[in-house]
C-alpha positions in Angstrom: 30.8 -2.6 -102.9 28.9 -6.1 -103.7 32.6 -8.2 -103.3 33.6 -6.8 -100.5 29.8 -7.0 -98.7 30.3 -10.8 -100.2 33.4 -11.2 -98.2 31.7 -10.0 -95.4 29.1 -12.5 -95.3 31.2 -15.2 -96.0 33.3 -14.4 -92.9 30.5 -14.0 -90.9 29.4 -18.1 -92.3 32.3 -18.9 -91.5 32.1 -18.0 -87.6 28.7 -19.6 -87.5 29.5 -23.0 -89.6 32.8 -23.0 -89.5 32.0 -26.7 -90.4 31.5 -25.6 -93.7 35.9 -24.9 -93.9 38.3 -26.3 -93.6 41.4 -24.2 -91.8 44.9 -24.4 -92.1 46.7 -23.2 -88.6 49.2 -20.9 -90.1 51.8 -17.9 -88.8 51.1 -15.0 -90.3 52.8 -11.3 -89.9 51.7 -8.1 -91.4 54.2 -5.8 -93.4 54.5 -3.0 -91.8 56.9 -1.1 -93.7 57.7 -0.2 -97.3 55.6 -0.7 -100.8 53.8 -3.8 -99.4 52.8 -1.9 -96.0 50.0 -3.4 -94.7 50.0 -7.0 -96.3 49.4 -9.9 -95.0 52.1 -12.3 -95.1 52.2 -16.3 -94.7 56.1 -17.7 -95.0 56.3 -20.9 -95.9 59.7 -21.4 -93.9 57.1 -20.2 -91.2 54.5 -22.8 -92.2 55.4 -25.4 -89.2 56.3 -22.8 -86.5 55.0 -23.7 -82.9 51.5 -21.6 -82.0 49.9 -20.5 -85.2 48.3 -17.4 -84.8 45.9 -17.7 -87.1 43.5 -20.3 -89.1 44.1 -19.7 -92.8 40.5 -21.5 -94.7 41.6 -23.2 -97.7 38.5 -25.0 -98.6 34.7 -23.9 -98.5 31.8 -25.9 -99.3 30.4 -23.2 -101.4 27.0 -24.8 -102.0 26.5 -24.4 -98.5 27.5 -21.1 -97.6 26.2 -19.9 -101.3 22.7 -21.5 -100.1 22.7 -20.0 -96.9 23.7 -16.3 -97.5 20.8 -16.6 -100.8 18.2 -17.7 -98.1 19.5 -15.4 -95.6 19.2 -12.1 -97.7 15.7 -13.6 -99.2 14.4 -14.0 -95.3 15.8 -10.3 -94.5 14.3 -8.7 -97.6 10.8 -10.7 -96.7 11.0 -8.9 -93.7 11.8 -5.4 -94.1 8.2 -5.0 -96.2 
């Protein structure tokens, strides 16, 4: 439960700062069919196509997003007493 509520609050840095990433423009598709049903999929033959669909983050400051989920969950847990 704690990793995948740590994803969550990463994502949700990331559409506040998204300063704090660096994307990668990127087509992706999603399997759809067979053991890997429901995987995402990047290509690399696909890696230049025309209109990405998506922005892949390959690099976080993690000081910055580690600092501000910490201060974020302190301030919330302040508040609920």
């Amino acid at each position: 439960m704690i990793n995948i509520l740590h994803i969550y609050m990463v994502v949700v840095c990331a559409a506040i700062h998204p300063e704090w990433f660096t994307f990668l423009p990127m087509h992706l598709t999603c399997e759809t069919e067979g053991p890997s049903r429901g995987r995402t999929i990047g290509r690399l033959e696909d890696l230049r196509k025309e209109k990405p669909n998506v922005k892949v983050a390959i690099d976080i400051e993690a000081d910055k997003v580690s600092h501000d989920i910490c201060s974020s969950l302190e301030n919330w847990f302040k508040e609920s007493k």
